[in-house]
Structures are given as structure tokens and as C-alpha cells.
PAMARDREN-15540 format. One line per field, with one value per residue (C-alpha): residue number from 1; residue in three letters; x, y, z. Coordinates in steps of 0.5 Angstrom, whole numbers. Layout:
BEGIN
nr	NUM ...
rest	ala ...
c1	X ...
c2	Y ...
c3	Z ...
This chain:
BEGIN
nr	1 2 3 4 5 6 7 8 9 10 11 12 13 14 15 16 17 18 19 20 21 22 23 24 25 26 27 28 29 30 31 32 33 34 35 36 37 38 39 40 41 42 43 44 45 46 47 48 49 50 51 52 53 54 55 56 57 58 59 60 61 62 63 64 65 66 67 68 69 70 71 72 73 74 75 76 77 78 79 80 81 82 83 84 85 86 87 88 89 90 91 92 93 94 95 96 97 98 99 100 101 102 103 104 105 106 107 108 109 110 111 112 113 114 115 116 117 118 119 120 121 122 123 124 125 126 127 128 129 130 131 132 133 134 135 136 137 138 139 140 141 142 143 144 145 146 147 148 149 150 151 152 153 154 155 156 157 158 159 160 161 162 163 164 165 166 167 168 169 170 171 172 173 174 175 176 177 178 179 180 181 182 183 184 185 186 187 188 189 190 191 192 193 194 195 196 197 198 199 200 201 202 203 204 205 206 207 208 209 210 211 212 213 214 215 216 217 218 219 220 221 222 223 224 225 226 227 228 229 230 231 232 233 234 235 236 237 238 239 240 241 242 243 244 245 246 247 248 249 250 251 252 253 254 255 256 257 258 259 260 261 262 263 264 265 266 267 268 269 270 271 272 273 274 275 276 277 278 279 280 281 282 283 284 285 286 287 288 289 290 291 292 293 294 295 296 297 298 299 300 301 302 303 304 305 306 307 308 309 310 311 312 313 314 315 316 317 318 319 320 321 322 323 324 325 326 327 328 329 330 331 332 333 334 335 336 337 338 339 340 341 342 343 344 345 346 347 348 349 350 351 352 353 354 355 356 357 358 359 360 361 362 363 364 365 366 367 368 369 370 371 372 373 374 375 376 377 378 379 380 381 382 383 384 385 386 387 388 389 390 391 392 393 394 395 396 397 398 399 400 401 402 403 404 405 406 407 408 409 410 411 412 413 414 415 416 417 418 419 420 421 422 423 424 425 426 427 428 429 430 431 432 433 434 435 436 437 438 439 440 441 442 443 444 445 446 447 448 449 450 451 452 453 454 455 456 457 458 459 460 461 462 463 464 465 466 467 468 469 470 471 472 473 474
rest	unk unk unk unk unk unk unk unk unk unk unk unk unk unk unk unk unk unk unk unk unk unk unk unk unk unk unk unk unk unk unk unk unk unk unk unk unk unk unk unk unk unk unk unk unk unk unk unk unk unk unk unk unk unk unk unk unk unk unk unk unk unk unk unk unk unk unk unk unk unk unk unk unk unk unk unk unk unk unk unk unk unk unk unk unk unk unk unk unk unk unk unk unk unk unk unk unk unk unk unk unk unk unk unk unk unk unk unk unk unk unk unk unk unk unk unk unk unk unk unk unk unk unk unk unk unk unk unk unk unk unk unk unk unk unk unk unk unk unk unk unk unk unk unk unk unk unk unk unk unk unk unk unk unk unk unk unk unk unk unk unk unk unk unk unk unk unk unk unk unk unk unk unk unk unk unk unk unk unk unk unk unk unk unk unk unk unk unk unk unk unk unk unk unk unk unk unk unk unk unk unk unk unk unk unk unk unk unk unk unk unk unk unk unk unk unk unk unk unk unk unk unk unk unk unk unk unk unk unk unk unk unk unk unk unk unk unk unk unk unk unk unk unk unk unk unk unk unk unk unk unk unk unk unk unk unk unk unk unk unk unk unk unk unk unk unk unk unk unk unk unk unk unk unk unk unk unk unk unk unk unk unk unk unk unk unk unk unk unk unk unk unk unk unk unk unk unk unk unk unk unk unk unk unk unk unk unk unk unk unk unk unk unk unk unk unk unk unk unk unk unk unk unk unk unk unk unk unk unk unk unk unk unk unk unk unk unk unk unk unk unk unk unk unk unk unk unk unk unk unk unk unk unk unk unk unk unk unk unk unk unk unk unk unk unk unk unk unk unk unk unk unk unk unk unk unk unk unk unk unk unk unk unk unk unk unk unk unk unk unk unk unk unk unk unk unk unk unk unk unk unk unk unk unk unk unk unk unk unk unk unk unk unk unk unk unk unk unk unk unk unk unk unk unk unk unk unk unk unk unk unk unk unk unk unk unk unk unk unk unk unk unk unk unk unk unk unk unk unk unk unk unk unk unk unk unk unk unk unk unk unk unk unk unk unk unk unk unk unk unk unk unk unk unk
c1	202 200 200 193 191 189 182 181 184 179 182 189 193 197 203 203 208 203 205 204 197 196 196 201 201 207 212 219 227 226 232 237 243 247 244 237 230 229 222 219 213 210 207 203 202 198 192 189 187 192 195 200 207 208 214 217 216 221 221 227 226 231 227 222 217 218 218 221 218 224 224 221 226 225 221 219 220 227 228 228 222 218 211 213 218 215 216 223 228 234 241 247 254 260 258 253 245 243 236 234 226 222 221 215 213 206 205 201 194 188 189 191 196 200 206 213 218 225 230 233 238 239 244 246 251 247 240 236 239 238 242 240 244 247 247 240 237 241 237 233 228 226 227 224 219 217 210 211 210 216 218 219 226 228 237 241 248 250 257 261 255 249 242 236 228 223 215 213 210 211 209 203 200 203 206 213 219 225 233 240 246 251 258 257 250 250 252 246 246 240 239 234 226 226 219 213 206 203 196 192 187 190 197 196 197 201 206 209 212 217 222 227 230 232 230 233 236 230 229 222 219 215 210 204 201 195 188 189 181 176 177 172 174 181 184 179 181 182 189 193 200 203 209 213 217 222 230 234 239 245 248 242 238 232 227 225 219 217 210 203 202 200 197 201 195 187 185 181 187 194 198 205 209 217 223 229 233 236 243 241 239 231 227 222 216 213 206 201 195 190 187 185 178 177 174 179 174 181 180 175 180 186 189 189 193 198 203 203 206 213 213 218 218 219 218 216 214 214 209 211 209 208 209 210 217 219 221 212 212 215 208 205 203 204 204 197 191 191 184 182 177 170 163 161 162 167 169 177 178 181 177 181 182 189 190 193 189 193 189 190 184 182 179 173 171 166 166 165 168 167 170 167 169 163 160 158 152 154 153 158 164 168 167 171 168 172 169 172 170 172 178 177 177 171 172 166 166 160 162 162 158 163 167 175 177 183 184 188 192 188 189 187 189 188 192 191 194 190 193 187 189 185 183 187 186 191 191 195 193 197 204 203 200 195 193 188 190 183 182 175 172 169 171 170 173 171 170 173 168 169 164 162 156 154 153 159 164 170 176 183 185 187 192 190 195 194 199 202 199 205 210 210 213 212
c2	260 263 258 258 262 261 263 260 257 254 247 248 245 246 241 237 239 242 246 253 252 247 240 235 228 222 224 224 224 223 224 227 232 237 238 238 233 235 232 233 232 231 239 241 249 251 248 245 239 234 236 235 236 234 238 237 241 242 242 241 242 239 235 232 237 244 245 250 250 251 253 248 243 240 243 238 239 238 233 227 230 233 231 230 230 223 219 218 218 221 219 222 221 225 232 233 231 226 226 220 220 218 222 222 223 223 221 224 221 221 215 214 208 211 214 212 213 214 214 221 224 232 234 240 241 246 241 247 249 242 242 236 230 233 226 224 219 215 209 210 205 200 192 187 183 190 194 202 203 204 208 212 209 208 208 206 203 197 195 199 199 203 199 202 198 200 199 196 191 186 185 179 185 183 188 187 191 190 191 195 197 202 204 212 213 214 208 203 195 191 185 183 181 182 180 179 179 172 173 179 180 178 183 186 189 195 196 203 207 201 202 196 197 193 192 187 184 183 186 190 190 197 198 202 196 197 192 189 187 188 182 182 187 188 192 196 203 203 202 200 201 195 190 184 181 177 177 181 176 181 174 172 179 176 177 172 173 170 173 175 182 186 194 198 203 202 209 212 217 214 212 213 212 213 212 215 213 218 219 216 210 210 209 214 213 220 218 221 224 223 218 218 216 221 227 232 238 243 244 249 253 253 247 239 234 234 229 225 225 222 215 211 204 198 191 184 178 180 185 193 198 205 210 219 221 223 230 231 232 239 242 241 247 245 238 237 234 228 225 218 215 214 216 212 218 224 229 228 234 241 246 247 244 242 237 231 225 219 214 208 204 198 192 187 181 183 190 196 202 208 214 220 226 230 237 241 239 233 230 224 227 219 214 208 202 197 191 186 179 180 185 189 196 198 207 210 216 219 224 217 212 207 203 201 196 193 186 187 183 181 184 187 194 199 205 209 216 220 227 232 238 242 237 230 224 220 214 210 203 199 203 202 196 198 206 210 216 220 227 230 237 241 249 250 245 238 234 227 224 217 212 205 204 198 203 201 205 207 205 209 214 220 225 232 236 243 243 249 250 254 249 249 256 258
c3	158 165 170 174 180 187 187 195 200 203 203 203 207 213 213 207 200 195 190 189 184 178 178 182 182 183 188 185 186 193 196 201 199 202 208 205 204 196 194 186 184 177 176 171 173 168 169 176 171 169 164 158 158 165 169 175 181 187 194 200 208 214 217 213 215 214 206 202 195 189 182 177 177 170 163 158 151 149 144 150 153 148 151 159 164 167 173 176 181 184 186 189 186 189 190 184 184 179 177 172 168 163 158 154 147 143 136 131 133 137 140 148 147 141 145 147 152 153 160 161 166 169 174 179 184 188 188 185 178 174 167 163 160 153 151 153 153 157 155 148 147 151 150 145 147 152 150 149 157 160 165 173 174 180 181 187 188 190 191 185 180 180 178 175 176 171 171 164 160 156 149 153 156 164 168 170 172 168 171 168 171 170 172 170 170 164 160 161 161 159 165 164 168 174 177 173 174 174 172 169 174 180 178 173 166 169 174 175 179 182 188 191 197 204 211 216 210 205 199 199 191 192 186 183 179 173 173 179 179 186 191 197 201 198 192 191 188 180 182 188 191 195 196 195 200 198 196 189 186 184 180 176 176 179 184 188 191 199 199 196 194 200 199 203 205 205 204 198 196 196 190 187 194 193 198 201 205 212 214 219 216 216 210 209 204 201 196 192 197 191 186 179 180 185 186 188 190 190 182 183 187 182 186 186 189 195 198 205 210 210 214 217 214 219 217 221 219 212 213 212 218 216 221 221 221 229 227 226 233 232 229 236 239 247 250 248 253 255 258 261 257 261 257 251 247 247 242 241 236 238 235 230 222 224 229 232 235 239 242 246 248 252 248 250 246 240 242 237 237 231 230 226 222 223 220 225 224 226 220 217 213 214 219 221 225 229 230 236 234 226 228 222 221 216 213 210 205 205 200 195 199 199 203 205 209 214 217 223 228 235 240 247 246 239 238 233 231 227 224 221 216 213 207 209 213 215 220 223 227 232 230 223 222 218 215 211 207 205 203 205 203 208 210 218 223 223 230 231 236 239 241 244 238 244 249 253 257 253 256 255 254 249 248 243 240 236 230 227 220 217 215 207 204 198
């Protein structure tokens, strides 16, 4: 098969990991080695439509922004993954590089849900050639009382041991991650379930794509879960990815949860997330800039799906902030221009398809303030309004006729940071607090357009920067 061409570059991006053409979804193997960031993805190249089997691909940059695409890391269709090298993690033991993942595997029918998976591991010394595991899978069947989903493996170590977090689904239909142990990588221990969810709508059929870590001494449950169904104005894409707070009990294997289920971004187009952790111990999330349901413009020119920005991860009071990495500020062309706020509209874009937006504004009782990506016929790409009395944010996409929201803190001040590229929207409100990930299609240079929908003087002040667009090679 020929992977597929570019036709255009209309919506490419500027600084977001793409691949070079086809297909790409979940981030994958995030992690830190030999002097490189390495980001993996699920790839199909040979078609800009989902496909089957799924590859991963492969990326790498020193500072979390300027990326280097490598050789497909792994080809399905060995044995162990005949059908797909699906979702996993990746992790670092002396001087090799681990690559742990779902291999999947069609039955002899039609039917979407006849399929099984195994667990699989492939290695390298050099983070660019990967041989896989000649005793794979590492785990070849899933537990008893699980169903046939499972899968995207998570590993990290813990004192002298290594745990591994799967997504899946027990056999009454309920998402679930399950937990093993390992002393070698390669000989794995059943411990048994982890956390579960505890109502089919409320938390779904379905948890992919799990990941665990800690953060000032507690433990975060990351997970991608399937059926959460619509309530009011939360959980409003066909899947969501969100979090648990609370704490891992090594002793009994469990996960003790300390809070509701919280989605980690409000936007259209963000799913799959995955961490790493930085030498300097910052933990970093990288997700997928697309969802299922949506229409990915792109397809038409050879192409679909891209990556987030990375964010650094904070928490504070049990809830999980989400902020650029710092070494963002290095696509800034100058120091960028910096006005007070004082009309009750001002264009804040820089003329270009690439920029970055930081805003600081003062705040009255029940004002409401909007922000527009617009045509430059002025015609609305998304919105987002801000209402003071209800502190919520409201985002409209013209292209679906539909809406997201998000609840936040009371407050006096606004920041928001807002990053533009080419086919992506990422925004940031009151340092992370809350964001919103979308994608948008339109050719020519967008405006950003502030305004005080009550006829008021804006009060603040906003800086603008130029960003370079040259930041993933192929």
C-alpha cells in the first residue's frame, strides 16, 4: 500500500505534532529519553480516514516545541498484533527504551465487538529503531470476569517494582481500570481492580486510555471514559476525558477516590490525554486535538488529526490546572505589543494565521464580555462569552451550531491566554483553571475581536504575539 499525499496545506499547522499525511489519533509512549521529548501516536498512513491496522507514529524535540518526526515506531501485523498496534505507554529502564501496547485482533466476522487484545512490549537503545519483544505478549488475555476491551496500557515504576493501569470492562458492562506488577517488564501479575465505575451513565461503559500519577502527594486517575451521558451543560461530547482525585493503595491495590469525575478540557476536540513526567519534575499532558464525532475538515486534503499543545499539570484544591509549557514562548517572533484596554471592542489578532493572545481584564458585577474568531467578513468562526453574574463561560461553534461550557471561580480579574494556528484554538482562563480545545477551518487570517457586549469600556490590557510557524519538521 502507498501511504497518501498531501494535496494541500491550507490547514496545516504551524506548532502542533502532525504526521506527515494519513490519519493520526491517541498520543502514545510520552516520555523523556537520552536527551529527547519522543511523542507517539496512533497512525494510519495510508488513508486520511481512520483505518486499520493502526501504526504507531513517532516524534522527538528538546523542548517540547520544536519536533522532529522519526520513522514509524511500530508496524502491526506480527502475531501479537495482527490487526493494530493499539494505545500504550512508554517507559525507560537503564539505557534502553520500553514501548508497552495493545495488540489488536479481528475475528472472522462482521461484527464491530468480535475482537480480542493482548499486551505487547518492543524496545531500543537508540529511541528511533524499536524491535519488538520475541516473547510477546507480555500479557496475553485479559482477566475472567473482564470483557474483550482491554487495552492502552500505562506502566511506571514504584520503589523496586513496575505497575502497569489498563482501560476495560467488566463482564456487567462497567468501565474499569485494572492493575499489574512486574519486576522485569516482561513477566506480569494480575492484582486486580483498581477503581471502577459506579453507574453506566453517570461513568460509563468504557474507560480508555487510563493514566495515574502524583501531584503534592496525591495520586490523579486520568481516564478517557465511553457513555458518560449528557447532563445540563457538562459531559457533552460523545466521549470525554477527565479525572479522579484521590489516593493509590499500593497494599491493597486499590484506588480510593476523593472526588467526582471532573473533564479535564471544555472544548470540542480533545481527547486520549497522556503524561510525562520532565527531568526537572513537571508533569506534562499532551492529548489528542480531535474528537470522533467531528468533522475533521483536513480529510479532504490528505490529512486529519493533530496533538495539543503540551501543558504543564498543577493542582490545587483537588482540582487539575492546565497551562503551555514555558519553552512555548520560544516561537514568539518579538516581545510582542502590549496595549491598555479602553473602547468597548478592539481587534486583538496580529494579521497572521499564527499567534498568541494574553489578556488581563478588569471585571464589574454582571458584566459580559465576548470574544470572537471571525472571517474577514466578520463572520463568526466560535465565540466565547463570559457572563459576570453566572462566572461562566459560554463557546459557540458556528460550523456545528453548538455549544460548551465552563464554571469558574469569582473573580475581579479574567486572564485568559489564547493561542491560534492556522486550524486550532487553545484557550487558557485564569492560569488553567479552565480550557477549551477546538479546531476551526477557514484559509485566510482570522481576526480575535474583544468586546463589551453591554456597551461598556473594556478595562485592561492585552499583549499580542507573532509565533513562528516552522516548528515541526518532516
Amino acid at each position: 500500500m502507498n501511504k497518501v499525499q498531501l494535496t494541500s496545506e491550507k490547514f496545516r499547522l504551524g506548532y502542533h505534532v502532525m504526521a506527515p499525511s494519513g490519519w493520526i489519533n491517541d498520543p502514545n509512549g510520552f516520555c523523556y529519553f537520552k536527551g529527547y521529548y519522543h511523542i507517539f501516536y496512533q497512525y494510519y498512513p495510508y488513508s486520511e480516514n481512520v483505518g486499520s491496522p493502526m501504526h504507531w507514529g513517532h516524534a522527538r524535540s528538546k523542548d517540547l516545541v520544536h519536533w522532529e518526526t522519526l520513522p514509524i515506531a511500530l508496524t502491526p501485523g506480527d502475531p501479537e498484533d495482527k490487526d493494530g498496534c493499539f494505545s500504550g505507554s512508554a517507559i525507560v529502564k537503564g539505557d534502553t527504551l520500553f514501548l508497552i501496547y495493545t495488540g489488536h485482533h479481528l475475528n472472522d466476522s462482521d461484527e464491530p465487538e468480535d475482537f480480542w487484545e493482548n499486551q505487547n512490549m518492543a524496545y531500543s537503545t537508540d529511541g528511533i529503531h524499536f524491535t519488538k519483544y520475541e516473547h510477546n505478549p507480555i500479557i496475553a488475555t485479559p482477566p475472567s470476569d473482564n470483557t474483550q476491551h482491554f487495552r492502552d496500557p500505562k506502566v511506571w515504576q514504584y520503589e523496586d517494582a513496575y505497575y502497569m493501569i489498563l482501560g476495560s470492562q467488566s463482564k456487567d458492562g462497567l468501565g474499569r481500570v485494572i492493575l499489574y506488577k512486574s519486576k522485569d517488564l516482561k513477566h506480569w501479575s494480575y492484582l486486580g481492580e483498581g477503581d471502577k465505575s459506579q453507574d453506566l451513565t453517570k461513568e460509563g461503559f468504557m474507560w480508555e486510555c487510563p493514566d495515574l500519577f502524583q501531584l503534592n502527594n496525591q495520586h490523579v486517575l486520568l481516564i478517557s471514559p465511553q457513555g458518560i451521558a449528557a447532563n445540563n451543560k457538562k459531559f457533552l461530547n460523545l466521549f470525554q476525558t477527565g479525572y479522579f482525585v484521590g489516593q493509590l493503595d499500593y497494599t491493597q491495590h486499590q484506588f480510593n477516590r476523593e472526588t467526582s469525575f471532573v473533564e479535564l478540557d471544555n472544548g470540542h476536540d480533545f481527547y486520549a490525554a497522556q503524561t510525562t513526567t520532565t527531568p526537572d519534575g513537571q508533569t506534562v499532558l499532551i492529548g489528542w486535538m480531535n474528537m470522533w464525532e467531528n468533522d475533521m475538515v483536513e480529510q479532504e486534503d490528505g490529512w486529519s488529526g493533530a496533538l495539543t499543545l503540551p501543558r504543564v499539570l498543577e493542582i490545587k484544591d483537588n482540582h487539575l490546572y492546565m497551562n503551555p509549557i514555558d519553552t512555548v514562548k520560544s516561537l514568539r517572533v518579538d516581545d510582542g505589543q502590549t496595549r491598555n484596554l479602553e473602547n468597548e471592542q478592539t481587534i486583538l489578532s496580529t494579521g497572521d494565521r499564527m499567534f498568541e493572545t494574553e489578556l488581563l481584564l478588569d471585571i464589574k458585577d454582571k458584566e459580559n464580555i465576548k470574544l470572537s474568531l471571525l472571517t474577514q467578513d466578520d463572520t463568526p468562526l466560535i465565540t466565547l462569552d463570559y457572563s459576570a453574574a453566572n462566572h461562566l463561560f459560554t463557546l459557540y461553534r458556528k460550523d456545528y451550531d453548538d455549544y460548551r461550557y465552563a464554571q469558574v471561580t469569582p473573580s475581579n480579574q479574567l486572564k485568559l491566554r489564547i493561542f491560534v494556528d492556522k486550524s486550532s484554538l487553545e484557550i487558557f482562563i485564569n492560569d488553567g483553571e479552565r480550557c477549551f480545545t477546538e479546531r476551526y477551518y477557514y484559509p485566510d487570517n482570522p481576526q480575535l475581536v474583544l468586546e463589551n457586549t453591554d456597551n461598556q469600556t473594556l478595562l485592561g490590557s492585552a499583549t499580542v504575539y507573532k509565533l513562528k510557524g516552522d516548528a515541526i519538521q518532516f
